[in-house]
Each structure stands twice: as structure tokens, then as C-alpha cells.
C-alpha positions as protocol buffer text, in pm:
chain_id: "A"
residue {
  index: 1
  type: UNK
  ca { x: 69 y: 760 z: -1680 }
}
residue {
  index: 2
  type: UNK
  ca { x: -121 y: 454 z: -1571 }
}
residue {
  index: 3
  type: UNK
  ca { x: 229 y: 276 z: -1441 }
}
residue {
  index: 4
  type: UNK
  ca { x: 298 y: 636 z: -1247 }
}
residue {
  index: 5
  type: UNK
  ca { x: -69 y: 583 z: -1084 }
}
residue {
  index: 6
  type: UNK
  ca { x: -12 y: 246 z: -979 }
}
residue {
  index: 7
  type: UNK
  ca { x: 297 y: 314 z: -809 }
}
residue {
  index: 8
  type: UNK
  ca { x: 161 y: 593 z: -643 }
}
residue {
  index: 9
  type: UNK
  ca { x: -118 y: 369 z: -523 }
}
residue {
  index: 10
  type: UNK
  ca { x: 141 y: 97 z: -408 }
}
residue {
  index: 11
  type: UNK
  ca { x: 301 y: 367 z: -220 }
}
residue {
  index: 12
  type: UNK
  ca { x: 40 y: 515 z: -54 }
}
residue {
  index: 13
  type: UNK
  ca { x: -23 y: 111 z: 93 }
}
residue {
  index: 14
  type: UNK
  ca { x: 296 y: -38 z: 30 }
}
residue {
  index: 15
  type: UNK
  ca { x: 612 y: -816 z: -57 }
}
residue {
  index: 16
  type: UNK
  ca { x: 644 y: -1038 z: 223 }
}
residue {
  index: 17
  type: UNK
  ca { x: 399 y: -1164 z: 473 }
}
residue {
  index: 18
  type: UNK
  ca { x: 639 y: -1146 z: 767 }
}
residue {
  index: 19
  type: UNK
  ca { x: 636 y: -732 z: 720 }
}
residue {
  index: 20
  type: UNK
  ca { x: 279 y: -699 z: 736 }
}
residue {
  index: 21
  type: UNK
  ca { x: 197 y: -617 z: 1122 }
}
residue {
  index: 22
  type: UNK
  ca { x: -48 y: -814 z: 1314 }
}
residue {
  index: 23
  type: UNK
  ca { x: -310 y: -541 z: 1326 }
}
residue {
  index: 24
  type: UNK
  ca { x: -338 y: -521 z: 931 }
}
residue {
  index: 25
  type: UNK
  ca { x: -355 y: -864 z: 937 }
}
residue {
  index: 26
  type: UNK
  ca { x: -628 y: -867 z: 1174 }
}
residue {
  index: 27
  type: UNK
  ca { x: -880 y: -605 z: 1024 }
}
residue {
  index: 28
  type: UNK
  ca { x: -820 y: -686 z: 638 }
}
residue {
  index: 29
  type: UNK
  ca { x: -1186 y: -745 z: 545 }
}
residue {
  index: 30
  type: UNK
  ca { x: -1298 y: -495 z: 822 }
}
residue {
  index: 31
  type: UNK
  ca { x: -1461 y: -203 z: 636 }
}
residue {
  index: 32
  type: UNK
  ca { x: -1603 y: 30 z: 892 }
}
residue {
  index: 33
  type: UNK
  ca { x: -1498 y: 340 z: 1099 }
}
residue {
  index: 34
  type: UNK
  ca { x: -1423 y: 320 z: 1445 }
}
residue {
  index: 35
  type: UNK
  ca { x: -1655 y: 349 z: 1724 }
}
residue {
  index: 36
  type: UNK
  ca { x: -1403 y: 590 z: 1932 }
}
residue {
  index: 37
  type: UNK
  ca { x: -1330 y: 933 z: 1736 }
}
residue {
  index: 38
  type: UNK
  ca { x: -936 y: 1056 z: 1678 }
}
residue {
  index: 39
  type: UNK
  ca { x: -853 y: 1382 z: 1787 }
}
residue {
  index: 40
  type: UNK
  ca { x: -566 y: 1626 z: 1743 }
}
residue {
  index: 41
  type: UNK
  ca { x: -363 y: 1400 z: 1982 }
}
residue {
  index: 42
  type: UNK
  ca { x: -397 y: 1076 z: 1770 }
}
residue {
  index: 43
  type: UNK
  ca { x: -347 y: 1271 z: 1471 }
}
residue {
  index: 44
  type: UNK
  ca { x: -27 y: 1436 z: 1599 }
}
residue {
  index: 45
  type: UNK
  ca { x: 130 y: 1032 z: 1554 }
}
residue {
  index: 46
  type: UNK
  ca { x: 159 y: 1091 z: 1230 }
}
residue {
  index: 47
  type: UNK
  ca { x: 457 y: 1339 z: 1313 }
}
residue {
  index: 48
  type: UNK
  ca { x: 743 y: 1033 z: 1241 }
}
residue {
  index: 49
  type: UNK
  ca { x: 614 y: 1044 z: 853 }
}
residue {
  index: 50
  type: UNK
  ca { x: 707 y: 1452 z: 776 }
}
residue {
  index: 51
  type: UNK
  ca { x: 987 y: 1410 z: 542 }
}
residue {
  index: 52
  type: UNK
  ca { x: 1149 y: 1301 z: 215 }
}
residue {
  index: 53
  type: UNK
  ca { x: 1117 y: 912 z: 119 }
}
residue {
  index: 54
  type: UNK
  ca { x: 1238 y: 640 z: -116 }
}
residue {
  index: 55
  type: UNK
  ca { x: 1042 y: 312 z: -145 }
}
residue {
  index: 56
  type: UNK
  ca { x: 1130 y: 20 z: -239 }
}
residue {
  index: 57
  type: UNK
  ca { x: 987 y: -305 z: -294 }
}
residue {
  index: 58
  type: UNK
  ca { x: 1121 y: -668 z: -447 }
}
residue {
  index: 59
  type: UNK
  ca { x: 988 y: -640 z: -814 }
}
residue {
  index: 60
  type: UNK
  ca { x: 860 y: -293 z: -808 }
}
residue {
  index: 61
  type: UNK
  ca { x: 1019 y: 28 z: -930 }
}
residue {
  index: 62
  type: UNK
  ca { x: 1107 y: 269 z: -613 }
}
residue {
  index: 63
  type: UNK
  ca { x: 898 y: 550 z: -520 }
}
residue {
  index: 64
  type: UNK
  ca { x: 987 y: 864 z: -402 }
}
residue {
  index: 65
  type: UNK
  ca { x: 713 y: 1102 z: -175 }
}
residue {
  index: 66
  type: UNK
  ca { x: 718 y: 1365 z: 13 }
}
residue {
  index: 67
  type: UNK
  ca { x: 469 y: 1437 z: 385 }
}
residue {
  index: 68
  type: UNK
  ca { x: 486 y: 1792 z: 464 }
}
residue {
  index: 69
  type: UNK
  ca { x: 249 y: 1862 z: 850 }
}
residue {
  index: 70
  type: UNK
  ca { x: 72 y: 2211 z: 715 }
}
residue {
  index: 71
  type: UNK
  ca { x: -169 y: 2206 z: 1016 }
}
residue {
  index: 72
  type: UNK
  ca { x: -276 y: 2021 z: 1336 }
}
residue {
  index: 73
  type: UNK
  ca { x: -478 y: 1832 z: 1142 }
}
residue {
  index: 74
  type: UNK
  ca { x: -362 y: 1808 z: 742 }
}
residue {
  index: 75
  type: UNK
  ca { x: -42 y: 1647 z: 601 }
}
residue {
  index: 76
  type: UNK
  ca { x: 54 y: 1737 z: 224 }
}
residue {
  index: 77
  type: UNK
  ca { x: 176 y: 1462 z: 4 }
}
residue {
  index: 78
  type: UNK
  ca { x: 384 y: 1487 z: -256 }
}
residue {
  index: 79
  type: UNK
  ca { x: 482 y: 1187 z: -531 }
}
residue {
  index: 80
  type: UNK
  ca { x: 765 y: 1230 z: -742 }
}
residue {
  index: 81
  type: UNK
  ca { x: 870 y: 1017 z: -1034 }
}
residue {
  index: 82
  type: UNK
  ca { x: 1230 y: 1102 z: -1013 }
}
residue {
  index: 83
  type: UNK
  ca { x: 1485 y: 1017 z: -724 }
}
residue {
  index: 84
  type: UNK
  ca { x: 1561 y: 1401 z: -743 }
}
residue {
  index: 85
  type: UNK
  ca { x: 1233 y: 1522 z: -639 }
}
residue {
  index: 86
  type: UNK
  ca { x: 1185 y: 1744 z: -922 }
}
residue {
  index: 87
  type: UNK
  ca { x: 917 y: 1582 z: -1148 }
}
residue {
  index: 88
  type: UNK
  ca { x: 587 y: 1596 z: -913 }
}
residue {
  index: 89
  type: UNK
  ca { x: 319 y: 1300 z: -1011 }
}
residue {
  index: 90
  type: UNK
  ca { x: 54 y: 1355 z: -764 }
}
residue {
  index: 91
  type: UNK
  ca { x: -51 y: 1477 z: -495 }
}
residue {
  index: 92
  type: UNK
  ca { x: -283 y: 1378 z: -195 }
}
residue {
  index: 93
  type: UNK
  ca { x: -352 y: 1438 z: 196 }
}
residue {
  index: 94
  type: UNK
  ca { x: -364 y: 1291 z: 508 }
}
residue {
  index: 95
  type: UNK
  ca { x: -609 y: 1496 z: 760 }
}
residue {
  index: 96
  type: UNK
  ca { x: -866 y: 1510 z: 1028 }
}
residue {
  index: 97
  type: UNK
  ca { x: -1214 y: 1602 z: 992 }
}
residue {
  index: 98
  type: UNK
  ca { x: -1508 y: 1549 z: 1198 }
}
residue {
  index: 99
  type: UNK
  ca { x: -1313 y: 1283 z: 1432 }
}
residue {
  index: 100
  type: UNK
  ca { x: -1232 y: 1083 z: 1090 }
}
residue {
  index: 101
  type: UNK
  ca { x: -828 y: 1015 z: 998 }
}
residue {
  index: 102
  type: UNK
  ca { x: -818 y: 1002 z: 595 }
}
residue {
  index: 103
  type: UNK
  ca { x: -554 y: 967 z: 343 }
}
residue {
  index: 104
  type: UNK
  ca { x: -708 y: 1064 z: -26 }
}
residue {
  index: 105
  type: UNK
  ca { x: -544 y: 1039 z: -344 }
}
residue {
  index: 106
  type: UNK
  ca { x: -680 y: 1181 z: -671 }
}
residue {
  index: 107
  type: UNK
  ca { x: -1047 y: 1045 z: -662 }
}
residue {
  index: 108
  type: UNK
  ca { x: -985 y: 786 z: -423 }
}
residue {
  index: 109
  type: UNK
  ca { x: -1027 y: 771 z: 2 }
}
residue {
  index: 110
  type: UNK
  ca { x: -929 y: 560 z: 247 }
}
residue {
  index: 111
  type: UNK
  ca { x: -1013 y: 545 z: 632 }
}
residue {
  index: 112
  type: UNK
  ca { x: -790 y: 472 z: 937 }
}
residue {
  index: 113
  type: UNK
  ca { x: -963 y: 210 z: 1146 }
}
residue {
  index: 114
  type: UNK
  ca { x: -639 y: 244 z: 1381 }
}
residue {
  index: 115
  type: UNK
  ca { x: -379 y: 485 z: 1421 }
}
residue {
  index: 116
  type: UNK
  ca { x: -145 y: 436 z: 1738 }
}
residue {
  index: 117
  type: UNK
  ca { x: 209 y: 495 z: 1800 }
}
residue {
  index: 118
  type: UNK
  ca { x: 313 y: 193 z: 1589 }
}
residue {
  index: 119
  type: UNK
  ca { x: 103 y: 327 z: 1283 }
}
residue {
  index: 120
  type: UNK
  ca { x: -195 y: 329 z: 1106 }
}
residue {
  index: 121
  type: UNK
  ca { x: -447 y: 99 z: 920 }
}
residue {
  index: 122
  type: UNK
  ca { x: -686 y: 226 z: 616 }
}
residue {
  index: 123
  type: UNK
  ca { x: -953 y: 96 z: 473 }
}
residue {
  index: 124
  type: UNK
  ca { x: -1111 y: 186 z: 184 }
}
residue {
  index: 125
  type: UNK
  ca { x: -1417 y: 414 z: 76 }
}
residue {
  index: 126
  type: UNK
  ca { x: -1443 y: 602 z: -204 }
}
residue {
  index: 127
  type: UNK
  ca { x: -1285 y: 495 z: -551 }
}
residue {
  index: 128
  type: UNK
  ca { x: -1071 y: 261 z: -373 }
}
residue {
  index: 129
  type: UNK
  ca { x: -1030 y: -129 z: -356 }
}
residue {
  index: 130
  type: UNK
  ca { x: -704 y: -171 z: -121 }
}
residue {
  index: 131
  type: UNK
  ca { x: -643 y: -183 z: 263 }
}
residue {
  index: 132
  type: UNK
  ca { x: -282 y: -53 z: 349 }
}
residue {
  index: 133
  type: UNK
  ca { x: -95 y: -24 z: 667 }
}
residue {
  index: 134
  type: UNK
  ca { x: 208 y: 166 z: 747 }
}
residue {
  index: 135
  type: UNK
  ca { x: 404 y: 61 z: 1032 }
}
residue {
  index: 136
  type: UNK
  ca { x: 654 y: 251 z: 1177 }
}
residue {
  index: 137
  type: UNK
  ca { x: 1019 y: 68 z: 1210 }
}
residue {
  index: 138
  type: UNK
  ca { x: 1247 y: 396 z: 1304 }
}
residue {
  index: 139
  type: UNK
  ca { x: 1250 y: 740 z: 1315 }
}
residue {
  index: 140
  type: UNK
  ca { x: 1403 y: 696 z: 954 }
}
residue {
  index: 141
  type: UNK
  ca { x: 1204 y: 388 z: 822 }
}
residue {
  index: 142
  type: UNK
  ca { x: 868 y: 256 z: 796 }
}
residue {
  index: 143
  type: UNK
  ca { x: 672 y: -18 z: 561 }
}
residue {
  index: 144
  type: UNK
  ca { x: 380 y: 24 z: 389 }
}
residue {
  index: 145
  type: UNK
  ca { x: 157 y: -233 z: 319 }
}
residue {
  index: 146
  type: UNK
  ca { x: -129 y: -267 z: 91 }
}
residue {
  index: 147
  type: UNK
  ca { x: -351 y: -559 z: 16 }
}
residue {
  index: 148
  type: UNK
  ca { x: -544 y: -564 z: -303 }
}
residue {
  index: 149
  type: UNK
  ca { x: -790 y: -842 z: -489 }
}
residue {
  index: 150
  type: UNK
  ca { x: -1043 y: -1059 z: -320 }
}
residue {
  index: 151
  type: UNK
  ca { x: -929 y: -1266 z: -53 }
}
residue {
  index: 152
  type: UNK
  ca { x: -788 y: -1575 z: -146 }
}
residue {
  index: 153
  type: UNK
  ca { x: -609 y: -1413 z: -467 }
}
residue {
  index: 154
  type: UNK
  ca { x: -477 y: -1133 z: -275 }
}
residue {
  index: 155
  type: UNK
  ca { x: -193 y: -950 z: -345 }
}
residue {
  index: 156
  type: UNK
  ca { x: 18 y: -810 z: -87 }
}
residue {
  index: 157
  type: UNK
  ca { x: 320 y: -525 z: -182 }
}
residue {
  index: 158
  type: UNK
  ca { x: 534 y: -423 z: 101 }
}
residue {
  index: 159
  type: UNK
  ca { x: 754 y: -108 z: 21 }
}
residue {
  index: 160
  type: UNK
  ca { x: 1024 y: -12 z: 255 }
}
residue {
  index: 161
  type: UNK
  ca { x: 1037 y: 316 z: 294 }
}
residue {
  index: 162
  type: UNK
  ca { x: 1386 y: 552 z: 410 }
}
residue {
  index: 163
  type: UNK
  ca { x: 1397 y: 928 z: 484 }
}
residue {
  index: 164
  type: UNK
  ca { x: 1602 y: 1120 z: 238 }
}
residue {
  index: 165
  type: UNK
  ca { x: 1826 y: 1399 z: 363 }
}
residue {
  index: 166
  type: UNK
  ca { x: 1816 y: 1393 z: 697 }
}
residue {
  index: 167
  type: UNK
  ca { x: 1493 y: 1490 z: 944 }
}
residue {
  index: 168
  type: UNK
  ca { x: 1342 y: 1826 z: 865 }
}
């Protein structure tokens, strides 16, 4: 179970340098909130990530999720240990709430210092240690990124992630 955990973690973020955008780059020690509140509209980005993915990473076993928009303001995630989609290991969400953008997952939560049409940066802040980005490369691919450890013994995963099945 504790390999299944840590994948789901690495997917949530997402192993090369030259994958991890400019603003993750930029804003990996920054822990705060921004001073500007997202609304509906910056929330409605997330649109590109509804869908069925596959991740995968050099050295890392794939991972398969599933975003499903059930409001304005809420995506459902789904993480799946088989490339079928039929044995669920987690869930989590992505949603808006009081101007905030978080992603939680089990006991952990991360906030988006960014999100834009490119993607989004997190940051943790409750039960959480890593920074991840995910940056949007298509309508049918995207990376995520995630940075854990202190800095100077940081380590940096990069999953590429493909839709499955088509768009819904």
C-alpha cells in the first residue's frame, strides 16, 4: 500500500530538469497564497485535465488517474492501480473555495500559487512536503512535476501524462 501512495503522490506532482517550466522553477521555496483571489474563470483552466490518463516517468511505474469537472468549482480524482481502470487506489479533489485553488489527497493539501492557461503551481500546506506543477503540453498531454526534499538534495519526478480514450 505504501508503494500505491507514493505513486499517487508522484502523480498528483509528477525526471528531467528541462520539463520543469520556468514558473515552478521560480516559486519552489515560495510557500504562501496569492495576493489576487481565483475565481470561477481561473478555475474553469483546469477544463484541458477532465479525462482518462497514463503517466509515465523514467524509473517509475506508470500511473493511471482519472479528473472528472462535477461543478464550477470541484474536479473528482480518481487513481487507479491498473491500466484498465478497474482497481480504484485513491481518491482526491481539485476545487475552489473562498478564492483558494486546492488539490487534496487523503490527509494531505496543496495550494496553487498560479494557475493560468499554461497550468498550475502548488505548494504545500497540510500533511504535505512537495511543490508540483502541471504544465499543459496539448489538449492530450501534460507533465507533472513535483519537487520533494530540502533544497540542495532535491528530487525532481516528471511524469508525462496522455489522455486515454479519446476526449470526453
Amino acid at each position: 500500500m505504501r508503494t500505491i501512495t507514493r505513486q499517487i503522490l508522484l502523480a498528483v506532482a509528477g525526471a528531467s530538469l528541462a520539463a520543469v517550466p520556468a514558473f515552478a522553477q521560480v516559486r519552489v521555496s515560495e510557500r504562501g497564497q496569492p495576493k489576487t483571489p481565483f475565481s470561477t474563470t481561473d478555475f474553469g483552466r483546469f477544463r484541458w485535465l477532465e479525462g482518462t490518463w497514463v503517466g509515465t516517468a523514467s524509473g517509475e511505474q506508470p500511473i493511471y488517474e482519472r479528473y472528472h469537472i462535477s461543478s464550477d468549482s470541484t474536479i473528482d480524482v480518481t487513481y487507479f492501480r491498473d491500466s484498465s481502470f478497474t482497481q480504484q487506489a485513491g481518491t482526491g479533489r481539485v476545487y475552489l473555495a473562498a478564492g483558494r485553488v486546492y488539490h487534496s489527497f487523503g490527509p494531505g493539501r496543496w495550494g496553487a500559487t498560479q494557475v493560468d492557461s499554461t497550468g498550475a503551481y502548488f505548494v504545500p500546506q497540510v500533511n504535505a512536503h512537495n511543490t508540483f506543477a502541471w504544465s499543459v503540453v496539448s489538449p492530450d498531454e501534460w507533465t507533472a512535476t513535483m519537487r520533494t526534499g530540502l533544497s540542495g538534495h532535491e528530487r525532481i519526478t516528471v511524469y508525462r501524462m496522455r489522455r486515454v480514450g479519446g476526449r470526453p
